[in-house]
C-alpha positions in Angstrom: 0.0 0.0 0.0 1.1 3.4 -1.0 3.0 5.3 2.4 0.7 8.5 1.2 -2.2 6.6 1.9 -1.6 5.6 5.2 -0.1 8.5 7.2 -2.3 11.4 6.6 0.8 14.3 7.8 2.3 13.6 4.7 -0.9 15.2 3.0 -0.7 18.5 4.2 -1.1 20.2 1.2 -3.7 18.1 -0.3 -6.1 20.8 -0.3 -4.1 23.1 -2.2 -5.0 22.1 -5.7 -8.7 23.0 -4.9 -8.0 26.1 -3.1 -6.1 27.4 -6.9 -9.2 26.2 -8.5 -11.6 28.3 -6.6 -9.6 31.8 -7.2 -9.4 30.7 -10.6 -13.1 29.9 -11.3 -14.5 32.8 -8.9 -16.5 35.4 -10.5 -14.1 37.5 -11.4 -11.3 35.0 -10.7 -8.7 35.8 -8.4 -5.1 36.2 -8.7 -2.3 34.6 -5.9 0.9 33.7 -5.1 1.9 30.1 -4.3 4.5 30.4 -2.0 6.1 26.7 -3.3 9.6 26.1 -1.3 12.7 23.7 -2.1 11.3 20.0 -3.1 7.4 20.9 -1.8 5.8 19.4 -5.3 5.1 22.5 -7.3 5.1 21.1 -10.4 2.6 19.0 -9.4 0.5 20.9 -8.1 0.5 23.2 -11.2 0.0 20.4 -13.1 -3.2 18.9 -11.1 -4.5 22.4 -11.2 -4.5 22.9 -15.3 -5.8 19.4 -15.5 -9.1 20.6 -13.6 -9.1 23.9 -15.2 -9.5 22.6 -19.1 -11.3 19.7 -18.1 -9.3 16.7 -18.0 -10.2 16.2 -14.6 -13.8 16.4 -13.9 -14.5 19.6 -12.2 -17.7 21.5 -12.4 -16.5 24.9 -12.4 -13.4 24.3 -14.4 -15.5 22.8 -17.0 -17.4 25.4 -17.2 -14.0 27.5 -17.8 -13.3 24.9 -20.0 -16.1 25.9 -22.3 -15.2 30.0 -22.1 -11.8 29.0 -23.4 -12.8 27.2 -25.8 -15.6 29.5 -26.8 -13.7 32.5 -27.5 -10.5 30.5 -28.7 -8.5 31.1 -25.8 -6.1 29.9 -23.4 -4.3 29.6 -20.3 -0.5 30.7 -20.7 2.1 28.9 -18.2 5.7 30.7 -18.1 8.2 29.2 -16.7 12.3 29.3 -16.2 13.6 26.9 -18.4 13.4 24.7 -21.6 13.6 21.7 -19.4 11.1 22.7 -17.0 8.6 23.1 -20.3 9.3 19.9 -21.2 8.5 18.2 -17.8 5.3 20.3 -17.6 4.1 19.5 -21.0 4.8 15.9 -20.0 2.7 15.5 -17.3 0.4 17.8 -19.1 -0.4 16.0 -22.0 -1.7 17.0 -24.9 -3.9 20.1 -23.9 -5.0 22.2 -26.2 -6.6 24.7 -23.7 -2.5 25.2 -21.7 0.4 27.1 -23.8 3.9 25.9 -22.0 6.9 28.4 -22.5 10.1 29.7 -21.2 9.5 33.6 -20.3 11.6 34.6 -23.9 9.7 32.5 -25.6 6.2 34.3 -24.6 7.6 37.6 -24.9 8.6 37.3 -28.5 5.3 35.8 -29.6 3.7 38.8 -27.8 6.2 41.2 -29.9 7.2 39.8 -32.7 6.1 40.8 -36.1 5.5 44.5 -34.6 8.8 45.7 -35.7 8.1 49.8 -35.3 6.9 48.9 -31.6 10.2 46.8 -31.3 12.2 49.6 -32.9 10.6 52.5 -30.4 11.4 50.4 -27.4 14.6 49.8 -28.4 15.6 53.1 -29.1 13.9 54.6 -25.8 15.7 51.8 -23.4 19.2 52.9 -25.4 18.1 56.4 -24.8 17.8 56.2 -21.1 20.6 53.7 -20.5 22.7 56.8 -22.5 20.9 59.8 -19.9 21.9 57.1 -17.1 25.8 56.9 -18.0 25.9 60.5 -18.1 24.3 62.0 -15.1 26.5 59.4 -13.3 29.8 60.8 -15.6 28.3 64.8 -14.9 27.9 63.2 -11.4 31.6 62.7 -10.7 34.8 65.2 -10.0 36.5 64.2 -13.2 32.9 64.7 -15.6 32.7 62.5 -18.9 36.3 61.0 -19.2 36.9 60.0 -22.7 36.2 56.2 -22.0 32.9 57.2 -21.1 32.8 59.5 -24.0 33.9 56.6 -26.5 30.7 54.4 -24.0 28.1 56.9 -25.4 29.0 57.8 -28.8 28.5 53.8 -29.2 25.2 54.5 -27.5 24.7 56.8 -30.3 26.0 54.7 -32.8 23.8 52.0 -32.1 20.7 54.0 -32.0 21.2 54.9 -35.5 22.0 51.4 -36.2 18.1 50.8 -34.9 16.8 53.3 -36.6 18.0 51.8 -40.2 16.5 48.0 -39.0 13.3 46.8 -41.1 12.9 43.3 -39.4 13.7 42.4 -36.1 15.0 38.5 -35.7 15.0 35.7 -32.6 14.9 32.8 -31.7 14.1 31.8 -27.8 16.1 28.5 -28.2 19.4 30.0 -29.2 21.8 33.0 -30.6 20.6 34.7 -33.5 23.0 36.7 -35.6 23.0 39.1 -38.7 21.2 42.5 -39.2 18.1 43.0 -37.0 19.1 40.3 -34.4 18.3 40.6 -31.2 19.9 39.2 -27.8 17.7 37.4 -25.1 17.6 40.4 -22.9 16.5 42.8 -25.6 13.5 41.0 -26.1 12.1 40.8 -22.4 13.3 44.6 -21.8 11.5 45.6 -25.6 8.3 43.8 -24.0 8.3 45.2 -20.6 8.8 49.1 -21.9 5.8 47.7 -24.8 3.2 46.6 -22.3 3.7 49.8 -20.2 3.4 52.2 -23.2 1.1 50.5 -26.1 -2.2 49.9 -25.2 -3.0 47.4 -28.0 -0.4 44.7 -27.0 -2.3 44.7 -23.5 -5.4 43.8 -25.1 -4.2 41.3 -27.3 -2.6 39.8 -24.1 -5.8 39.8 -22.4 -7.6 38.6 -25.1 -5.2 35.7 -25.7 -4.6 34.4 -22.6 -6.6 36.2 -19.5 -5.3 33.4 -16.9 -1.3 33.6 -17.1 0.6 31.3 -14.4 4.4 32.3 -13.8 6.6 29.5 -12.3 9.9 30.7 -10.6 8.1 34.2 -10.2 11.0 35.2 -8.3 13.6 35.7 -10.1 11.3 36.4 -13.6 12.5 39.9 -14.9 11.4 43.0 -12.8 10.3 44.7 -15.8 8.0 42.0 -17.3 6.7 41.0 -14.0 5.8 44.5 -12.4 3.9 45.2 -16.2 1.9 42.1 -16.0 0.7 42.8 -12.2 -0.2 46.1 -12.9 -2.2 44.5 -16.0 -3.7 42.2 -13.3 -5.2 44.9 -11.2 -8.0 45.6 -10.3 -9.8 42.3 -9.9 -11.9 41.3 -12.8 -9.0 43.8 -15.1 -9.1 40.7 -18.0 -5.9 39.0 -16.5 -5.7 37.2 -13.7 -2.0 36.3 -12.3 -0.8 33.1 -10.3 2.7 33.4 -9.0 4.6 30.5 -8.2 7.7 30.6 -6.3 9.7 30.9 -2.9 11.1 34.3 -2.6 14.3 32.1 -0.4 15.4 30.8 -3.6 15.9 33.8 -5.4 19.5 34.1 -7.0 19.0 36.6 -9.9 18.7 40.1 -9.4 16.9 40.4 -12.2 14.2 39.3 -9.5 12.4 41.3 -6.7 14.5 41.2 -3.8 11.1 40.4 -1.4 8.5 39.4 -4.0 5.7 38.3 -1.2 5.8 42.3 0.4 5.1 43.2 -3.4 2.1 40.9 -3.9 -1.1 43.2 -3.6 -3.3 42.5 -0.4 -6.2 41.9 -2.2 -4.5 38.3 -3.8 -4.7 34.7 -2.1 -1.6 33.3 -0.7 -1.9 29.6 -0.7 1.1 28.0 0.8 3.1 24.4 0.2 4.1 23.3 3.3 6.1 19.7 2.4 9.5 19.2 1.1 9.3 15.6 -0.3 12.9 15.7 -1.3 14.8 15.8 1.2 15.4 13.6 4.5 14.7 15.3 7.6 18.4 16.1 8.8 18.3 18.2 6.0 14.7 19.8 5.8 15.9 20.4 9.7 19.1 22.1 8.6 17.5 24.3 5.6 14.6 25.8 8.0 17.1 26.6 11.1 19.3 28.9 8.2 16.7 30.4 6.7 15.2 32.0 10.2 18.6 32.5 11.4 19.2 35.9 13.4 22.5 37.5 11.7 24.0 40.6 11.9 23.7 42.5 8.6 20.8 40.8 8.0 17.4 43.1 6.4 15.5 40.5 4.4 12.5 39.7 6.2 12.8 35.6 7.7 9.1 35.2 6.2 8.2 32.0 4.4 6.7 28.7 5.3 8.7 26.1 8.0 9.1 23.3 5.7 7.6 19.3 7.0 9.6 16.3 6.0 7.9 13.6 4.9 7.5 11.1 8.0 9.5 7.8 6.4 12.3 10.1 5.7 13.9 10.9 9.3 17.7 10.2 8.4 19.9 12.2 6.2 23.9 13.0 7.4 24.9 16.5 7.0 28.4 17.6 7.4 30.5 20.9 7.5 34.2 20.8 6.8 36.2 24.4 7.7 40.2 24.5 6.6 41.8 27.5 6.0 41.2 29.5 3.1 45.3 30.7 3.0 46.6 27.1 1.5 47.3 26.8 -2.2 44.3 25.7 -4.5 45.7 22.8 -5.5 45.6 21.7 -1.3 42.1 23.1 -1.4 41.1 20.4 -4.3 42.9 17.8 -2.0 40.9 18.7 1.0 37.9 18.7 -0.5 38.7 14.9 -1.7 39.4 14.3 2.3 35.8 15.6 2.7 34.0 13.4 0.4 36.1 10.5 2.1 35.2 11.4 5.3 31.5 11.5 4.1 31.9 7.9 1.9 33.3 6.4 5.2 30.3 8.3 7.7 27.9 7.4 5.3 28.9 3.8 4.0 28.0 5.0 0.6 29.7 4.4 -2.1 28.2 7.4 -3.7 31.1 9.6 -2.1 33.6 8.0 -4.5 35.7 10.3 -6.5 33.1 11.8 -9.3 30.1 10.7 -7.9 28.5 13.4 -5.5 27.3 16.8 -7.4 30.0 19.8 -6.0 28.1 23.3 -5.3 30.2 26.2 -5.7 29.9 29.9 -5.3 31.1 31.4 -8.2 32.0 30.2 -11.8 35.7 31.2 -11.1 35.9 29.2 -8.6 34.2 26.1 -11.1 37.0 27.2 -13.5 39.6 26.9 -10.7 38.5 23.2 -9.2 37.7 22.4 -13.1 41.3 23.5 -14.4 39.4 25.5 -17.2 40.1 29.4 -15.4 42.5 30.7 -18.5 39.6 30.3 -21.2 36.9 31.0 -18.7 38.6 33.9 -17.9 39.0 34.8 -21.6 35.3 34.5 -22.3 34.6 36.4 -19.6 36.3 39.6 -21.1 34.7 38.8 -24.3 31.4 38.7 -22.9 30.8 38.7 -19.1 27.2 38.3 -19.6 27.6 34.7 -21.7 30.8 33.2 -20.5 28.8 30.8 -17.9 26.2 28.3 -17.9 22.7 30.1 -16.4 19.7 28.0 -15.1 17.6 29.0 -17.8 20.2 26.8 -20.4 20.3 30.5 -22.9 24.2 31.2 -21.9 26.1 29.2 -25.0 28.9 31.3 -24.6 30.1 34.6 -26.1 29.0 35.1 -29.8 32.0 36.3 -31.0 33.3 32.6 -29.6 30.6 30.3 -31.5 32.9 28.7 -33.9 35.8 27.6 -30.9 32.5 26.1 -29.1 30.5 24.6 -31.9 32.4 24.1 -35.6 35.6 23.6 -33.9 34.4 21.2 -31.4 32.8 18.9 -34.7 35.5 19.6 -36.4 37.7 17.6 -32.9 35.8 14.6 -33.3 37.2 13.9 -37.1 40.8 13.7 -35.1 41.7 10.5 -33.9 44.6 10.1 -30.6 47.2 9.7 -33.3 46.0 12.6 -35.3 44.7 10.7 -37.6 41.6 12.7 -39.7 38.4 10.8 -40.1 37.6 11.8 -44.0 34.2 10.1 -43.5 33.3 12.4 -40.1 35.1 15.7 -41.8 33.1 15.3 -45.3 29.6 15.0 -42.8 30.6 18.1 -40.6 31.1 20.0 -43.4 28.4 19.4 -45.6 26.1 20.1 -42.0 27.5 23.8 -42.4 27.2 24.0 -45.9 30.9 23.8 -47.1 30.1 21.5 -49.8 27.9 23.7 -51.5 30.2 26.3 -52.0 33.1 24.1 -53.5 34.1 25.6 -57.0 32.5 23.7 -60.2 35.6 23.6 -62.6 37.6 20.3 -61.7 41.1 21.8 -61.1 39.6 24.4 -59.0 38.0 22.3 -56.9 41.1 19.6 -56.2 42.9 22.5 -55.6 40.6 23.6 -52.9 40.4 19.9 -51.4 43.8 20.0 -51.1 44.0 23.0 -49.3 41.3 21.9 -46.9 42.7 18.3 -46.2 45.9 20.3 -45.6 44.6 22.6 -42.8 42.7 20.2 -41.3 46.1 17.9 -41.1 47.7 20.4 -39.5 44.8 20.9 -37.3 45.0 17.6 -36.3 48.8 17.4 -35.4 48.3 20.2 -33.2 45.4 18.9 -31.7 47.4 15.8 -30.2 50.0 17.6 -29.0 48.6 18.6 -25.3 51.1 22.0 -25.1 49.1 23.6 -27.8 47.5 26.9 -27.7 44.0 27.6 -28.7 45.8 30.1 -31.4 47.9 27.4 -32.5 44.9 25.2 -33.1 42.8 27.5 -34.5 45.5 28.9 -37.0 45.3 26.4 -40.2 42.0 26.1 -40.1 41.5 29.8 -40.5 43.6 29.6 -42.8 42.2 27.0 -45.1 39.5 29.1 -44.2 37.4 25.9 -44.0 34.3 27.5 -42.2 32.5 30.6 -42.0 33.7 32.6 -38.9 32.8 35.9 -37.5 34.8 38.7 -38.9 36.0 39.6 -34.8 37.5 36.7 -34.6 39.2 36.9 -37.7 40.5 40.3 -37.2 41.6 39.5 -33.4 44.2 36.5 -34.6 45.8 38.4 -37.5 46.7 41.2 -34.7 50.0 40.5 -33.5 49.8 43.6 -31.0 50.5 43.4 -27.4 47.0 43.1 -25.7 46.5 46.1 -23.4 47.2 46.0 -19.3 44.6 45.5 -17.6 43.3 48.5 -15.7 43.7 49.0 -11.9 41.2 49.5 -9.2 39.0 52.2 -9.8 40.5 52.4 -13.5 38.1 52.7 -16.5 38.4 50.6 -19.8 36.7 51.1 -22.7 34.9 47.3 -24.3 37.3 47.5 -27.3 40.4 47.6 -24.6 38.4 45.0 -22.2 37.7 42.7 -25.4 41.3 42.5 -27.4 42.4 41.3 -24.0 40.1 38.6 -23.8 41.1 37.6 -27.6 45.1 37.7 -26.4 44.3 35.3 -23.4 42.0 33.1 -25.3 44.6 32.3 -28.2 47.1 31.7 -25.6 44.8 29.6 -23.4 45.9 25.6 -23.1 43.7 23.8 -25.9 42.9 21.5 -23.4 41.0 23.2 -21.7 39.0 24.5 -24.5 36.8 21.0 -24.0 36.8 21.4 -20.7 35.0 24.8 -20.5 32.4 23.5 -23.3 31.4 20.3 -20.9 31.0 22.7 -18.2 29.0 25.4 -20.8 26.6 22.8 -21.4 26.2 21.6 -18.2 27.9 18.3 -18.4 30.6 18.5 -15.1 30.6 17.2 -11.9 31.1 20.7 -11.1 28.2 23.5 -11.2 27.1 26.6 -9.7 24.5 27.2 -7.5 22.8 29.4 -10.9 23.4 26.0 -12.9 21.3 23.7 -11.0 18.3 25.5 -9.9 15.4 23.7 -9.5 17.9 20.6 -9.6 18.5 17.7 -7.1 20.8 15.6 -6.3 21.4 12.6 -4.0 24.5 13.8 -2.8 26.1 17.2 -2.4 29.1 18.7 -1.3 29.1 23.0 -1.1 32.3 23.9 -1.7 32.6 28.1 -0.4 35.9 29.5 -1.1 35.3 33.4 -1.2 39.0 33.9 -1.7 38.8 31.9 -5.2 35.6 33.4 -6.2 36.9 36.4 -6.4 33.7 38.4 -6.0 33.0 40.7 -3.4 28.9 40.4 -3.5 28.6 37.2 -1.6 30.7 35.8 1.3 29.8 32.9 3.4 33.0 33.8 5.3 30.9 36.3 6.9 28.0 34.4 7.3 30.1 32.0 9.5 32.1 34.1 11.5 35.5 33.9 10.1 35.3 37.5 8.9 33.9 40.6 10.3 31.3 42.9 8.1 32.2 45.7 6.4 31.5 49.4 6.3 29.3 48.7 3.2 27.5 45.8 5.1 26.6 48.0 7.9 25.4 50.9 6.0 23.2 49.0 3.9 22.1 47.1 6.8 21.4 50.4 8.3 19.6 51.8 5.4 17.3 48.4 4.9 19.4 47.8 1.8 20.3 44.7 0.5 23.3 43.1 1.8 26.4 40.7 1.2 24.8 38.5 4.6 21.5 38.1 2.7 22.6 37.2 -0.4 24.8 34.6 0.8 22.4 33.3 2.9 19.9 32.8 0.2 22.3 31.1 -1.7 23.3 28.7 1.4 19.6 27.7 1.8 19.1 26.9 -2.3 22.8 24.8 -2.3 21.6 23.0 0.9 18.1 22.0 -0.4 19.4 20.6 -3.7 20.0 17.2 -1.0 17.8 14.4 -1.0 20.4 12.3 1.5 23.7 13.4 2.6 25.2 17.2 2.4 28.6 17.9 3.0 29.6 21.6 3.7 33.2 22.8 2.9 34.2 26.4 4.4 37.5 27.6 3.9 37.7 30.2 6.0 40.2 33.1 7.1 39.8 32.3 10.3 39.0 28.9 11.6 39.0 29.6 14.9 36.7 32.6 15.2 34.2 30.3 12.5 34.0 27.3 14.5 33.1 29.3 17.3 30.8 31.1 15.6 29.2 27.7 14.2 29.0 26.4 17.6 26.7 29.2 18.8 24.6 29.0 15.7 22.6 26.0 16.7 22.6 24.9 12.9 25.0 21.8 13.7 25.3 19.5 16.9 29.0 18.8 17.4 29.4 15.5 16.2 28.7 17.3 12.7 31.3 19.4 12.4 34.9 18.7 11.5 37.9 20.7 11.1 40.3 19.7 8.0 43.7 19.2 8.9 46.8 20.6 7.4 48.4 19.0 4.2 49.4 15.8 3.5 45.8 14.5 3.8 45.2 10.5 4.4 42.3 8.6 3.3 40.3 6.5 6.0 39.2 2.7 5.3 35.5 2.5 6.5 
């Protein structure tokens, strides 16, 4: 017999489903916010609420909406975070003809697209205030409008005429889209926020399409969009009707509302999930003590629902590990590996073997670091900073100006055998998929001539490709010139300069994106090929390794949190602070003072989603400046009973035998 059938606590939230269905069948319907947390069964519940709504499910008044949907041939719209996530609803879903499953991009463009003078105004206006915003910040300052930012808003200019002169707008949700009138994921969600503030006729043919829209992950959807669609939704009975799905502790884009719940009106239902059936109690235990944790520097509000674990899962093992953050990162990688043996031999699970457990880190530096991939990750990240890492939604495919090292190049890798012998069968299908076939000259010397010199460059290619010293640059170099694919004219330019790349500014130092980007070219072509491959696995999500951004909405058996501020680099997050073994800053304490968001609550949000990705053991690995003053501080927190914490010893570490 099914365990939900015989102990009724695990069916706390079986009423839920029924309470959505009456907002969204009252007369007029009312919109809420699910508060959902970590594991609680949103999906489901989402799910089981559509299914009464179009009339899969028998349900008097949802038939009834049924047959108004129908009627007037339209739908309900479901927006959620990621491709996967559609997938997984539209799965459970069925075929419905009466539900429309999309990733947030994908709904604004069909909103937008086709109304290419409405694209082109809001284009123009958001480049016109981003210009007015650079320069009352340059006017603001002692030294007025240097000449970087002078160079920063004549391309401002620049690319407003460039609108201007666009017919036809171009994009695809699903990936980059390139030529004249293309536009990048973020263009299309601000374009639709600044439209459905300032055109009147895209907010009725949004009501008319779909006057129920569901948002999943409401959290951290875009400011813009979401504050446009609530105004839309009020007053009651306006023609739209909003449910927000989300937990406001999970937020880790601050493209997101800070504290979505204090932004929902009063007049809108608040139905609450109050299970986590993922996780084992030790960890549901853990996740609920951080989350209403007193801290100093802390302004976020500790609202939200105390999470139940489902009553046949009361074990779980949780662990935190704290070294010091002054040894060398390749001791760090070795402690780490003295972590998850500690937790193979505490657990008796084999699971903790080398490769086995998912590792949580901070930052994508940090990934780079533990993932010896930091020189091209670093690279990319001059190239594009907004690209060079893997996002939860699965858009990031890496800088544009990169494609061909990520995608032709890559094919072009798997044609090379270990002795650098070229697969003629694999090269003739790689390129005939980009169309290098078709362009081969008709007359028959012309064209052996041209074999030649492509069966040259690739042999080339692939003698550099076995030799392991090799350079990105080196690699790339016969095969641009056999020019054997079709590659962006940047990249192009950037290898034929031979120049010095510029030095990097210092601390408060401007630099201009043309300075910022040759830099980025000069370290990529001198990068280690190797690791070329190992920043694509990562790019597309395929590494032990991942960031807290990389696996929302993810789980995971087991987990190990590895938080290294020192290697991340950043300065917005710091779980050093949040566990003693560093003292706020001036910042922290005036922002704290102000109400401001602060580096203590950022961290601690992210702590509570790495924590809950768990469903058995966690392992917690804090390298701290200050051991001492953090164990102390851990002691006092109530989070871990003594037995759970360890200290990691000073280099050479031993392995134990369980």
């Amino acid at each position: 017999m099914s365990t939900d059938l015989i102990l009724p606590s695990n069916d706390r939230d079986a009423g839920v489903v029924e309470e959505i269905c009456g907002y969204l069948t009252e007369d007029p319907p009312r919109s809420y916010f699910l508060f959902a947390g970590a594991g609680s069964g949103k999906t489901r519940t989402l799910v089981e609420v559509l299914r009464r709504m179009t009339g899969v499910v028998e349900h008097e008044k949802g038939g009834q909406l049924a047959l108004r949907l129908r009627m007037y041939g339209r739908s309900i719209r479901v927006i959620t975070y990621t491709k996967n996530a559609v997938a997984v609803i539209n799965g459970r879903l069925g075929d419905n003809s009466l539900v429309g499953v999309s990733t947030i991009h994908a709904f604004c463009w069909e909103l937008i697209s086709g109304f290419n003078d409405d694209i082109r105004a809001a284009l123009i206006a958001l480049k016109e205030i981003q210009f007015e915003k650079i320069r009352f910040e340059a006017l603001a300052k002692p030294r007025g409008i240097t000449p970087v930012k002078q160079r920063d808003l004549d391309e401002i200019t620049a690319e407003i005429e460039a609108i201007r002169s666009i017919a036809v707008f171009i994009y695809h949700p699903d990936r980059e889209s390139h030529g004249p009138g293309a536009l990048a994921h973020h263009n299309v969600l601000d374009a639709t926020a600044w439209l459905l503030n300032n055109r009147p006729t895209l907010r009725t043919i949004l009501k008319d399409r779909y006057p129920i829209v569901l948002i999943d992950e409401s959290q951290d959807t875009m400011k813009g969009v979401l504050d446009a669609l609530m105004g839309l939704a009020e007053p009651r009975g306006s023609g739209l009707t909003l449910g927000l799905l989300g937990d406001h502790r999970q937020r880790i884009y601050t493209d997101g509302h800070s504290d979505l719940p204090s932004r929902v009106p009063s007049n809108w239902a608040t139905p609450e999930l109050q299970m986590n059936h993922r996780s084992q109690q030790r960890i549901v235990t853990l996740i609920n003590r951080i989350w209403v944790a007193k801290l100093e520097g802390r302004t976020q509000p500790a609202n939200g629902v105390e999470q139940h674990w489902r009553t046949e899962k009361t074990g779980g093992l949780v662990r935190l590990f704290v070294g010091s953050t002054s040894l060398s990162s390749e001791n760090k990688v070795l402690g780490e590996r003295w972590c998850a043996d500690q937790m193979r031999v505490e657990s008796g699970s084999a699971a903790w073997n080398d490769g086995e457990h998912q590792v949580l880190a901070l930052e994508h530096k940090l990934v780079a670091m533990r993932g010896s991939f930091l020189d091209v990750y670093g690279a990319m990240a001059l190239l594009d900073p907004n690209a060079a890492a893997p996002s939860g939604s699965g858009e990031n495919k890496g800088p544009a100006v990169a494609k061909f090292l990520l995608n032709e190049l890559a094919e072009l890798e798997l044609c090379v055998g270990r002795d650098g012998y070229i697969d003629e069968f694999k090269l003739t299908e790689v390129l005939r998929r980009h169309g290098r076939l078709e362009i081969m000259p008709g007359d028959a010397v012309a064209r052996a001539s041209r074999v030649a010199e492509i069966l040259q460059g690739i042999r080339e290619f692939g003698v550099a490709c076995v030799n392991p010293a090799s350079t990105i640059g080196e690699i790339i170099a016969p095969v641009l010139t056999a020019k054997i694919f079709e590659i962006d004219h940047r990249l192009l330019e950037a290898h034929a300069d031979k120049s010095a790349p510029p030095t990097a500014p210092t601390r408060g130092q401007e630099e201009s994106k043309l300075d910022r980007m040759r830099r980025g070219w000069c370290a990529l072509f001198a990068s280690p090929w190797p690791q070329l491959q190992k920043y694509r696995n990562y790019l597309a999500g395929n590494s032990v390794l991942a960031t807290h951004q990389v696996v929302k909405g993810s789980e995971y058996p087991d987990v190990m949190v590895v938080m290294d501020d020192v290697s991340a680099g950043g300065f917005l997050i710091s779980y050093d602070k949040i566990f003693g073994g560093k003292d706020l800053s001036d910042t922290d304490k005036d922002n704290a003072g102000i109400g401001k968001e602060t580096t203590i609550d950022r961290t601690l949000r992210l702590l509570y989603v790495t924590c809950s990705r768990a469903r058995e053991t966690l392992a917690l690995v804090l390298w701290s400046s200050d051991t001492t003053a953090a164990l102390a501080r851990i002691q006092d927190s109530g989070w871990f009973s003594l037995d759970e914490v360890r200290e990691i010893p000073d280099p050479p570490f031993t392995t134990q035998t369980p």
